[in-house]
C-alpha positions as CSV (number, residue, x, y, z in Angstrom):
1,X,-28.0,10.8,40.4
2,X,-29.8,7.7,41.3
3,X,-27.7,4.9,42.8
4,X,-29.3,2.3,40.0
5,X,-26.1,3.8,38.2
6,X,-23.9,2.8,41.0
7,X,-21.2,2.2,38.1
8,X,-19.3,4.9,36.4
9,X,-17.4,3.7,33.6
10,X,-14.6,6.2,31.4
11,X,-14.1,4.9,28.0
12,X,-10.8,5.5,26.4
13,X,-10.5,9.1,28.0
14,X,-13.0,10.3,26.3
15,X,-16.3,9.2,27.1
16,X,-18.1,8.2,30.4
17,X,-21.2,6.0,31.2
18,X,-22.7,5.5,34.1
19,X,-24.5,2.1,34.1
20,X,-25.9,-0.4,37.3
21,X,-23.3,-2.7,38.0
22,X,-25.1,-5.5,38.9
23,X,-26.6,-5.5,35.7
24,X,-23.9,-5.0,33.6
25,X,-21.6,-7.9,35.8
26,X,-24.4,-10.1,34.9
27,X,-23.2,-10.1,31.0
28,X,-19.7,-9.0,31.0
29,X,-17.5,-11.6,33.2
30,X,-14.4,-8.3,32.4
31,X,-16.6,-6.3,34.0
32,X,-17.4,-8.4,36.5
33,X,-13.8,-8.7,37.2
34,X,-12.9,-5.0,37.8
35,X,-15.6,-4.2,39.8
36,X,-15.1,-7.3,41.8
37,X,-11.1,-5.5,42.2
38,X,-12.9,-2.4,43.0
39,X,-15.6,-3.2,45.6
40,X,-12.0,-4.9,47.8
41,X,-10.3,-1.5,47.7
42,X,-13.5,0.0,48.9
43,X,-14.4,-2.2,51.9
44,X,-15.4,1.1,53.8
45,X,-17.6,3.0,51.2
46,X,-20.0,0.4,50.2
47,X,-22.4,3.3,48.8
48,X,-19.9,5.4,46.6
49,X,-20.0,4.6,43.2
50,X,-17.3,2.9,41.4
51,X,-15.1,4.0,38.5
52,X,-13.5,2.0,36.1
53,X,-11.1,2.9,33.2
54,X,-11.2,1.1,29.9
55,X,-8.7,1.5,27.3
56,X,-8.4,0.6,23.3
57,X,-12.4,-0.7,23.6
58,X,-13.2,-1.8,20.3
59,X,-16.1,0.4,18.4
60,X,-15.6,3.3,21.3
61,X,-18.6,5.1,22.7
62,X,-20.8,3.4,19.5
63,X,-19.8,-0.1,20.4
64,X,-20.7,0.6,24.1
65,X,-23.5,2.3,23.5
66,X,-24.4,-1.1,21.7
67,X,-23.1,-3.5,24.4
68,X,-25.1,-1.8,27.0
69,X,-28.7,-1.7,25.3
70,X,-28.6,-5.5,24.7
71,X,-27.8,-5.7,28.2
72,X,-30.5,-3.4,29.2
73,X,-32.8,-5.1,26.9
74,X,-32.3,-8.4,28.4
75,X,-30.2,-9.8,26.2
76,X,-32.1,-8.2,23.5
77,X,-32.9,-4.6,22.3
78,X,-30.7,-4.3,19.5
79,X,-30.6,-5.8,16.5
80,X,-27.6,-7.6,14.6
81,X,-26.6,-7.1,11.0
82,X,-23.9,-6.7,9.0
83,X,-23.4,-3.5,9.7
84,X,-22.6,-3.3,13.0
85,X,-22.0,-7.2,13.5
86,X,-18.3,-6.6,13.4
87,X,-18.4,-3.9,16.4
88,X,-20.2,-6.1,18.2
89,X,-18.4,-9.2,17.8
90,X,-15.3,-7.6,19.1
91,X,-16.7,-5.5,22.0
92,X,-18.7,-9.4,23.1
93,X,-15.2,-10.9,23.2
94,X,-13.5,-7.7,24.8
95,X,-16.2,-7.6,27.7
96,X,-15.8,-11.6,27.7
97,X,-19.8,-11.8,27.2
98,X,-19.2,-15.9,27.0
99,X,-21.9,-18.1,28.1
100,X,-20.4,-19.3,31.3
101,X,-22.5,-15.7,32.4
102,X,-25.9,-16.1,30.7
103,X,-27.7,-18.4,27.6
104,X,-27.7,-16.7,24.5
105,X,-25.1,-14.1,25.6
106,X,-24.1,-11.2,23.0
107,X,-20.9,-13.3,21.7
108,X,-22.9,-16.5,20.5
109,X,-25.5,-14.1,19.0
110,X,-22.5,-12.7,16.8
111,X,-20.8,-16.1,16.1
112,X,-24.5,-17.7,14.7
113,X,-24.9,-14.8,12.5
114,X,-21.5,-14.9,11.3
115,X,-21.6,-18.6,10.5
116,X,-24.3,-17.7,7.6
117,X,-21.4,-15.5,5.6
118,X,-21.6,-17.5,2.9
119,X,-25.5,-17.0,2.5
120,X,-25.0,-13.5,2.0
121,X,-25.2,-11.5,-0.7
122,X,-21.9,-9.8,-2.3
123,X,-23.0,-6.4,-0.9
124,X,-23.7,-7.6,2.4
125,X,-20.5,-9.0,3.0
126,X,-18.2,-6.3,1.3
127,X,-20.0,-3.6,3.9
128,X,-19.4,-6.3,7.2
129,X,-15.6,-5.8,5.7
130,X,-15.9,-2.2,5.3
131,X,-17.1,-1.8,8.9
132,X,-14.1,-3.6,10.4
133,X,-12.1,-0.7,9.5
134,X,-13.3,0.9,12.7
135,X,-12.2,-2.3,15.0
136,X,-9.5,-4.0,12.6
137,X,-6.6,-4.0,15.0
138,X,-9.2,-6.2,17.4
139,X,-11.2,-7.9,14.5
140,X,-8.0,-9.2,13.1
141,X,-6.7,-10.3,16.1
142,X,-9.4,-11.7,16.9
143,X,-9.8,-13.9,13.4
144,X,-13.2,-12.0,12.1
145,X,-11.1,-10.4,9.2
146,X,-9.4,-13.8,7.9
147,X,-13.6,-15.4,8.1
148,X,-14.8,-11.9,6.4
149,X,-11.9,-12.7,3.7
150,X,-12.3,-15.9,2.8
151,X,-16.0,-15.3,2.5
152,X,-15.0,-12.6,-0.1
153,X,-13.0,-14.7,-1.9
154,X,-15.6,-17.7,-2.1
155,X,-17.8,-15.1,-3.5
156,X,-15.2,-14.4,-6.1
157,X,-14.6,-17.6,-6.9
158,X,-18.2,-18.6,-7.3
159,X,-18.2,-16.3,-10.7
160,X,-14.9,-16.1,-11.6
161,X,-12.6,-18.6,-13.0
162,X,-9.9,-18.4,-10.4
163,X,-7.4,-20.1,-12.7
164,X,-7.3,-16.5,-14.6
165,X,-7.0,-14.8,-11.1
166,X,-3.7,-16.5,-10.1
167,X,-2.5,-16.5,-14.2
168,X,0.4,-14.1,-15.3
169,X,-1.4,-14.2,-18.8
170,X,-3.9,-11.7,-19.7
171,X,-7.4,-12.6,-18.5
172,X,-10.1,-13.5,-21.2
173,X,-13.8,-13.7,-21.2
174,X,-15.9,-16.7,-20.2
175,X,-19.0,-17.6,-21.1
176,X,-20.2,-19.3,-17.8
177,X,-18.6,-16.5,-15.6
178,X,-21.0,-13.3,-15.0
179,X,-19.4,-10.2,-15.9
180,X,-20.8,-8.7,-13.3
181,X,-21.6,-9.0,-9.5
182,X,-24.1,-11.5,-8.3
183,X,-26.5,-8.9,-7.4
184,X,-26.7,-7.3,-10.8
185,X,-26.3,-9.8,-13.3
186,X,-29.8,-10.5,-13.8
187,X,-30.3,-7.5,-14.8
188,X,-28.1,-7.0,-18.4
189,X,-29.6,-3.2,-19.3
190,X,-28.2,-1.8,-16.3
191,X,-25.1,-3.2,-16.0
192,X,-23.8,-2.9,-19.2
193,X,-24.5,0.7,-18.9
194,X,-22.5,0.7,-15.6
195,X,-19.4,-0.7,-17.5
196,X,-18.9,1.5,-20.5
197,X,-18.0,4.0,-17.5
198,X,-15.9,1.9,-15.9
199,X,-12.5,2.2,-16.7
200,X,-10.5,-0.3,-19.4
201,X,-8.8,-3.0,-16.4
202,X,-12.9,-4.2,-15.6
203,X,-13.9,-4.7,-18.7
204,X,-13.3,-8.2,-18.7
205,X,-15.4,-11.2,-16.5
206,X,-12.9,-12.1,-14.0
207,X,-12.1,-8.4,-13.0
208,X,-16.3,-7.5,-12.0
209,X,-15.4,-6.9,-8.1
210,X,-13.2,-4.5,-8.5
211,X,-15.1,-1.4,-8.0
212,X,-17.0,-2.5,-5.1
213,X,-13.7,-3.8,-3.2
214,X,-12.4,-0.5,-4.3
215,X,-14.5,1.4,-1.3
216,X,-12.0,-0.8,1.1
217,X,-8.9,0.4,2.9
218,X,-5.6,-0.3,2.5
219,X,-5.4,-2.3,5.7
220,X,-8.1,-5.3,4.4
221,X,-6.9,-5.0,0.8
222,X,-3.3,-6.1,1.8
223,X,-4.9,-8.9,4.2
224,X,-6.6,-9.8,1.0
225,X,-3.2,-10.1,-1.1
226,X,-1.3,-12.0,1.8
227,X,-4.6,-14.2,2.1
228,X,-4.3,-15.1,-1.7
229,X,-0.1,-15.1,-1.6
230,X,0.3,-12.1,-4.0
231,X,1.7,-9.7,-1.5
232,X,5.0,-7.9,-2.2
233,X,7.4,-10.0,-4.6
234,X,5.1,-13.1,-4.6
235,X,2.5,-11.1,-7.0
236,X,2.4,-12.6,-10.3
237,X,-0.9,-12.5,-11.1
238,X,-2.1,-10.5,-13.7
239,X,-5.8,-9.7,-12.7
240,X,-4.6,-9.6,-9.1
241,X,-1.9,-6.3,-10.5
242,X,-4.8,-5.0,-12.5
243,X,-7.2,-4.8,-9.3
244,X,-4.5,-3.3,-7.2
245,X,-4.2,-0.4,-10.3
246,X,-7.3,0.3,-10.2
247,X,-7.7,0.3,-6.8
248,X,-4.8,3.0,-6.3
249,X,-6.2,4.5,-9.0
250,X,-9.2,5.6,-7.3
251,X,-6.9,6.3,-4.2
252,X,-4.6,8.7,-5.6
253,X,-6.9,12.0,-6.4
254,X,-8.0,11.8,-2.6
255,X,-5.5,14.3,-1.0
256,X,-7.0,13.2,2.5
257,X,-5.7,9.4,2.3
258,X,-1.6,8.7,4.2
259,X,-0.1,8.0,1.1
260,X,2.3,5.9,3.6
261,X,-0.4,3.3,4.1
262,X,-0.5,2.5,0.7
263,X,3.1,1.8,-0.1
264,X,3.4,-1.6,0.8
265,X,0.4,-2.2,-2.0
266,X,2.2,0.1,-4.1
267,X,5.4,-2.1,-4.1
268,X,3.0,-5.1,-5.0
269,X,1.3,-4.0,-8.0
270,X,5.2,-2.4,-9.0
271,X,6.1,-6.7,-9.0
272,X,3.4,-7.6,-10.9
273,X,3.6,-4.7,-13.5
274,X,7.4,-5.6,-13.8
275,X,6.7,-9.5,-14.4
276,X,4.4,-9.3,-16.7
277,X,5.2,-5.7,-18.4
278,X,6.5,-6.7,-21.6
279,X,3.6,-9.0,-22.8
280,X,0.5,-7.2,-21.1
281,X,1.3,-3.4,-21.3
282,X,2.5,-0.9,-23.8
283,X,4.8,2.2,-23.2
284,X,2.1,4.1,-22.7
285,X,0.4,2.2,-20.3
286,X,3.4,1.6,-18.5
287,X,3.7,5.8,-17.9
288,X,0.1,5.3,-16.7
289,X,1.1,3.4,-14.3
290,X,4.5,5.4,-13.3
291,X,2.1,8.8,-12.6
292,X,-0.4,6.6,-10.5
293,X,2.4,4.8,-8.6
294,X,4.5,7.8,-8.0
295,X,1.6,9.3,-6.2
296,X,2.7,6.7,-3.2
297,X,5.7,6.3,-1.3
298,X,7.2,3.2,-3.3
299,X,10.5,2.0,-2.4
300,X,13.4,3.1,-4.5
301,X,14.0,-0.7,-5.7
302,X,10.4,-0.6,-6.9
303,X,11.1,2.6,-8.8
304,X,14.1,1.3,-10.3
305,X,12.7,-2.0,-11.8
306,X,9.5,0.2,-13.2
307,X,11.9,2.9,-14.8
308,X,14.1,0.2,-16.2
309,X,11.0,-1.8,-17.7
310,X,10.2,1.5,-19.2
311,X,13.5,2.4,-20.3
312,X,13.7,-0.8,-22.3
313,X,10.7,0.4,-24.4
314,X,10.7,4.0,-24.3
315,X,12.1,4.0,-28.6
316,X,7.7,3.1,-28.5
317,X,7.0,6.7,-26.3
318,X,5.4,9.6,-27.3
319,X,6.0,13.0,-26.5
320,X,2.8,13.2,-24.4
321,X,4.2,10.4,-22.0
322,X,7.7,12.3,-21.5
323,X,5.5,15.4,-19.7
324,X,5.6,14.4,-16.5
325,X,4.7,16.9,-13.9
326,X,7.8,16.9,-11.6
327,X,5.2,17.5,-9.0
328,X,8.1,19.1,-6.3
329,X,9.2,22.2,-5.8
330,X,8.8,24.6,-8.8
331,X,12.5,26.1,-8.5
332,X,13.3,22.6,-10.1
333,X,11.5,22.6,-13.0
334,X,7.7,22.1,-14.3
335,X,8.8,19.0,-15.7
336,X,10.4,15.5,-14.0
337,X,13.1,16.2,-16.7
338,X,15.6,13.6,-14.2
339,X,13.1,11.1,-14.8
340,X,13.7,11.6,-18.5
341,X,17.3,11.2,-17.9
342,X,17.4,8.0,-16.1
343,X,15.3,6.1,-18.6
344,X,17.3,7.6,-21.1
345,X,20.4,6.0,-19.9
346,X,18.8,2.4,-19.4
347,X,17.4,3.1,-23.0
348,X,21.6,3.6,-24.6
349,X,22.3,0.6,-22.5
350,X,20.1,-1.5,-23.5
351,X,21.5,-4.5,-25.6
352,X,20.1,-5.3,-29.1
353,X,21.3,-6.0,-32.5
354,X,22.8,-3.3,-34.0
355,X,21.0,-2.2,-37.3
356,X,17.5,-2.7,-34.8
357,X,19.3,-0.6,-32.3
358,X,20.1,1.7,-34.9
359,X,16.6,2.3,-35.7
360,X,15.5,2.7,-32.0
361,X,18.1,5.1,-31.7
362,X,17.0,7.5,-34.2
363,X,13.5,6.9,-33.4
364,X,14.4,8.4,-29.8
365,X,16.8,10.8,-31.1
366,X,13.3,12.4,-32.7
367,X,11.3,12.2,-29.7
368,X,13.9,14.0,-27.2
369,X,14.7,16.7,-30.2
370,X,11.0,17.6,-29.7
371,X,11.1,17.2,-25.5
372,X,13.7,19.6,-26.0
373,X,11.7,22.3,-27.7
374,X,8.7,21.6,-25.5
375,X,10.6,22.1,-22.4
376,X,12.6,25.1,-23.3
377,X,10.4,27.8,-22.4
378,X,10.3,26.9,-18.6
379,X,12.1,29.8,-17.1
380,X,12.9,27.4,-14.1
381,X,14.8,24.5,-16.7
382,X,18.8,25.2,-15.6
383,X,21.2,25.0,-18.9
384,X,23.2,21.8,-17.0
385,X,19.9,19.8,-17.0
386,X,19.1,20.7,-21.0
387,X,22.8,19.6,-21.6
388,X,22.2,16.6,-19.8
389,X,19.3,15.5,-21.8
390,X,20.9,17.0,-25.2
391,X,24.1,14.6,-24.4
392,X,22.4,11.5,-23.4
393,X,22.0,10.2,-26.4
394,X,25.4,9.8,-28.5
395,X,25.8,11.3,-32.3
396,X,24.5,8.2,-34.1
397,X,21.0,8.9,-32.8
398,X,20.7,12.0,-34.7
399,X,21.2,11.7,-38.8
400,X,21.1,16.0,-38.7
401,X,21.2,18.1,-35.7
402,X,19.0,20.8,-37.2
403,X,16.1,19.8,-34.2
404,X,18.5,20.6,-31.4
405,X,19.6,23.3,-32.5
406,X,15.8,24.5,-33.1
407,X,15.3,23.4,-29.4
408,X,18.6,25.6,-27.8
409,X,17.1,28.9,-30.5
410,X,13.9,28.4,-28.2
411,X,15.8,28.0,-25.3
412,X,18.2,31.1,-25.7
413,X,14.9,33.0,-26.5
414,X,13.3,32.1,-23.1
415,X,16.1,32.8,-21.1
416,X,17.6,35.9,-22.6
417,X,19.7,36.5,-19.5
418,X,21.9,33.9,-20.2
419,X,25.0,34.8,-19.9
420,X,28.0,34.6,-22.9
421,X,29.5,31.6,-21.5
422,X,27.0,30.0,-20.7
423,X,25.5,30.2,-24.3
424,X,28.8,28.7,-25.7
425,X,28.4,26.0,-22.9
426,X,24.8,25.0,-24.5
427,X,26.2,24.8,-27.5
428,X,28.4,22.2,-27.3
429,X,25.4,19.3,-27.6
430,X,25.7,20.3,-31.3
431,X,27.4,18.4,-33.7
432,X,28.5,21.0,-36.7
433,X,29.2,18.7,-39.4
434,X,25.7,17.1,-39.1
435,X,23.6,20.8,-39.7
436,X,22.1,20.9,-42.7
437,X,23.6,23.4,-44.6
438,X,20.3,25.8,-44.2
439,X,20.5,25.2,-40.8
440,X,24.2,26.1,-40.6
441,X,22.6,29.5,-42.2
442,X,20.4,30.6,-39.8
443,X,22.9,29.4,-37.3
444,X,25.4,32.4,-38.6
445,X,22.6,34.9,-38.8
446,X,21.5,34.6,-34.9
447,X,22.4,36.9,-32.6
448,X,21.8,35.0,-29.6
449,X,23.9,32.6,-30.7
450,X,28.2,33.6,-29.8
451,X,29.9,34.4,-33.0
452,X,33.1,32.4,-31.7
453,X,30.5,29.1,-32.2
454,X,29.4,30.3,-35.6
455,X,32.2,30.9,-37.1
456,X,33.2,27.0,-35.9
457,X,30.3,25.7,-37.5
458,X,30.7,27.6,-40.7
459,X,34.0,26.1,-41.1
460,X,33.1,22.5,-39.9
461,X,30.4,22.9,-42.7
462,X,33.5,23.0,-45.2
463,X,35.5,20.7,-43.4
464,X,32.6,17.8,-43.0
465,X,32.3,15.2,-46.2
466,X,28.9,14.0,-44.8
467,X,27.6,17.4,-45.7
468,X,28.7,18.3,-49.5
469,X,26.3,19.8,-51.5
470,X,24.6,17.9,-54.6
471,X,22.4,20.9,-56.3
472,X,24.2,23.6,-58.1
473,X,22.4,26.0,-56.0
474,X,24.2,24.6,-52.6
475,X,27.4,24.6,-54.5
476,X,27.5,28.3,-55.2
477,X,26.3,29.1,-51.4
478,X,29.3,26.7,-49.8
479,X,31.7,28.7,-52.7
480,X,30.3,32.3,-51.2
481,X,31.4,30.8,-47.6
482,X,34.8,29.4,-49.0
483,X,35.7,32.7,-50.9
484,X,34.8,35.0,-47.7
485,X,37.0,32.9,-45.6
486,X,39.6,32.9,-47.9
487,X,38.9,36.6,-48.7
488,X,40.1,36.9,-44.8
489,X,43.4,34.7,-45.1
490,X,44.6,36.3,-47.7
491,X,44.0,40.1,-46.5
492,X,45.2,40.1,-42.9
493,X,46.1,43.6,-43.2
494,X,43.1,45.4,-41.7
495,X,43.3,43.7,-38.8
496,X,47.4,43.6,-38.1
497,X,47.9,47.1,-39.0
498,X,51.1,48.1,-37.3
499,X,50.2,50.1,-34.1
500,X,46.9,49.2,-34.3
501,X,46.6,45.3,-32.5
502,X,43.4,44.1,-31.8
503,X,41.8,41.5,-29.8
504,X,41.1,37.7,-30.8
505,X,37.7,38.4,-29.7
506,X,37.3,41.8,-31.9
507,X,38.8,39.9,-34.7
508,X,36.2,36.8,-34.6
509,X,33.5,39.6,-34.4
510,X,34.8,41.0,-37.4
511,X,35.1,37.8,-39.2
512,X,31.7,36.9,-38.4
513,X,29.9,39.9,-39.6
514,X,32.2,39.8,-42.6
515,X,30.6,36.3,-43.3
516,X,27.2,37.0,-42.4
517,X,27.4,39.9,-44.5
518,X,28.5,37.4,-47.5
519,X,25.0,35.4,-46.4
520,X,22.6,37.9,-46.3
521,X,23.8,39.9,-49.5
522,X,23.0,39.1,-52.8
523,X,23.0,40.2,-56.9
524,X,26.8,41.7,-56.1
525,X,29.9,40.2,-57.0
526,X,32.5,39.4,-54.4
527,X,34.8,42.2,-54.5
528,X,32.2,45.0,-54.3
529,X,30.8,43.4,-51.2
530,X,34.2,43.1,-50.1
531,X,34.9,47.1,-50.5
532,X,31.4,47.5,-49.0
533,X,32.6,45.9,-45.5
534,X,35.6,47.6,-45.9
535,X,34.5,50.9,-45.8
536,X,32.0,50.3,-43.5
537,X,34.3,49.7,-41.0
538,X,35.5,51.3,-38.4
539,X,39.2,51.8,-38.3
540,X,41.3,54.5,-36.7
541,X,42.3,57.1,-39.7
542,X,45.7,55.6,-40.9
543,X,48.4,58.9,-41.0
């Protein structure tokens, strides 16, 4: 290789260039420098070629590649814009290319074109922001991403009204603000075809930047929020919240991003949500915003203050918003059914009057009788965890507890398995005395259902004076129940027999089907279905 590249340069470990050193020294004093270092260690080889090493260079083999051709060019042969501006204004003040060296050196090139930011259009300068992403520990050290900011900001300001931006009240249209970007809003057709598909948050006039400040990374968005004072617990501004939604938004559904990167704007838009949730967005824009948000690493405070802002509203829920994906591992459940739990227990403690708590309360007594029965079929749902959302709520929410017992019937049909015990153990969510009496009914007639727990609620239906019956048609049915029972208090003698004791559990079976028997038949008087049973049974032959 030909001496004129007497200078052999290795970039970052990865790439090498061999370049002349003199020519190179006469724009970069750095390089001038090292091979200045090198040339005294080498005092006896004045024809090898030197080697440098160069770490973190800004821009990498691109920015070099860059560097070098203005140098070979004469302080020419490339040409600046705002697309590579920002790699070349760090790699010019890496390589100290400072006119001490030469007139019109690369870094006063970069600084004149910089100074006419705020002649550029809003496209131009969102893409020189975009391409600091590639230099932005060097570009913000070196003050480019605070000049590329504020020149974003100006823009935004120049048609917005800025009092909106910084306002915890809900933005409205202005009629001297453009509703759109500077580039488009000449041209109405197009434009407001572009926002019917935009989504509901940039609608309105102050919120037109979003999607083009979307295409940013998380790195220049949060120097945008610390730049405007809106980072972390200093956000209350609503527009400001509404960008960062959107913005995550759009982040989310890209399973390539580090989630981590996005937490600390995560945490921000959680502040703003939480300041201004309960005049500027409903329950179920508020689950909107848990299933976006949950998608990042937020910190467990920020959790907690979005679950308890929900909570406090969650009598306004549908069943739609309960069905959360639990989105872990599928042992625990298709549903986040702890996530239901939580903001059911800031829902009971929330404080109101009592008749408009009252009202809440059976309002969400409804809505978790029907998550119940949605839920039930998921083989992976554990008993403990349908208790646990059965029991959350106390009696007073539910008027009848017909609904969960319709949920555990669905429940005890998906999981067939289940073991006695533990079917008794579901059971005990139930109130008896507050089944209707049809209910109680098909209670008594289900065979998944112990017979030790229907025979309890057929009693408590006789024992409860919330549930007596007004038709004479329930009157008669209650009197069928009363005379079995008593039937079996008064003729203990088939099941004491002397020499033939038997079980407590055999005798609850046989009471049971002595009183489902007593359902089910009908057009027969009382004692011929009592000597019906009777001889149905199976007793050993008495001698």
């Amino acid at each position: 290789m030909s001496l004129l590249c007497d200078l052999q340069i290795n970039l970052n470990n990865q790439f090498t260039f061999f370049v002349n050193q003199d020519l190179i020294s006469e724009y970069s004093g750095f390089l001038r420098k090292m091979i200045k270092q090198s040339n005294k260690k080498k005092k006896n080889h004045k024809n090898s070629r030197i080697i440098i090493e160069v770490e973190d260079f800004p821009g990498g083999s691109d920015g070099f590649d860059l560097v070098s051709r203005f140098c070979y060019g004469n302080g020419g042969g490339i040409s600046i814009d705002v697309s590579n501006v920002s790699i070349l204004h760090c790699s010019s003040v890496f390589l100290e290319m400072t006119e001490k060296l030469c007139s019109s050196n690369l870094l006063l090139q970069t600084d004149k074109f910089l100074e006419g930011m705020f002649y550029w259009s809003w496209n131009d300068i969102v893409l020189c922001l975009k391409s600091c992403e590639q230099v932005f520990l060097h570009a913000d050290s070196y003050g480019l991403v605070d000049k590329l900011v504020f020149g974003v900001l100006a823009k935004i300001a120049q048609n917005s009204d800025m009092s909106h931006v910084f306002s915890s009240s809900s933005p409205s249209s202005s009629a001297s603000a453009s509703s759109h970007s500077p580039e488009t809003a000449r041209n109405r057709s197009d434009s407001d075809k572009r926002s019917t598909s935009r989504s509901l948050s940039c609608r309105t006039s102050n919120e037109w930047w979003f999607d083009d400040m979307s295409i940013l990374g998380p790195k220049i968005i949060e120097k945008v929020m610390k730049t405007l004072g809106a980072h972390d617990k200093n956000n209350d501004s609503l527009v400001l919240t509404r960008f960062l939604l959107h913005y995550l938004k759009t982040k989310v559904q890209n399973k390539s991003n580090n989630k981590l990167e996005y937490a600390g704007l995560a945490d921000t838009a959680v502040r703003g949500v939480v300041f201004a949730a309960k005049t500027a967005f409903s329950c179920r824009k508020m689950f909107w915003v848990l299933r976006v948000l949950s998608g990042f690493s937020i910190s467990k405070e920020s959790r907690i203050g979005l679950e308890r802002v929900i909570g406090e509203m969650l009598d306004q829920a549908t069943l739609d918003d309960l069905l959360i994906p639990a989105g872990g591992k599928k042992e625990k459940g298709f549903y986040d059914v702890d996530l239901v739990i939580r903001l059911l227990k800031v829902f009971v403690r929330t404080g109101n009057t009592e008749e408009e708590q009252n009202l809440k309360m059976r309002r969400i007594g409804k809505l978790i009788d029907k998550y119940l029965r949605e839920i039930s079929p998921d083989q992976n749902l554990k008993e403990s965890k349908f208790l646990e959302v059965a029991e959350s709520l106390p009696d007073s929410a539910r008027d009848w507890f017909d609904g969960l017992y319709r949920a555990i019937d669905i429940y005890l049909e998906s999981h067939p398995k289940l073991s006695s015990e533990d079917r008794t153990k579901l059971c005990r969510c139930l109130n008896y005395k507050k089944l209707t009496l049809e209910t109680c009914k098909q209670l008594a007639q289900n065979p998944k259902i112990p017979p030790n727990i229907a025979v309890q609620a057929l009693k408590s239906q006789q024992l409860s004076n919330e549930t007596q019956p007004h038709s004479r048609e329930d009157k008669k049915r209650v009197n069928k129940i009363w005379n079995s029972r008593k039937y079996l208090e008064e003729k203990p003698i088939l099941v004491h027999l002397k020499g033939f004791g038997m079980s407590e559990k055999f005798e609850d079976d046989l009471k049971m089907n002595l009183e489902r028997k007593q359902w089910n038949s009908s057009g027969k008087n009382c004692k011929e279905k009592k000597s019906e049973v009777v001889s149905s049974s199976s007793f050993p032959r008495l001698c």
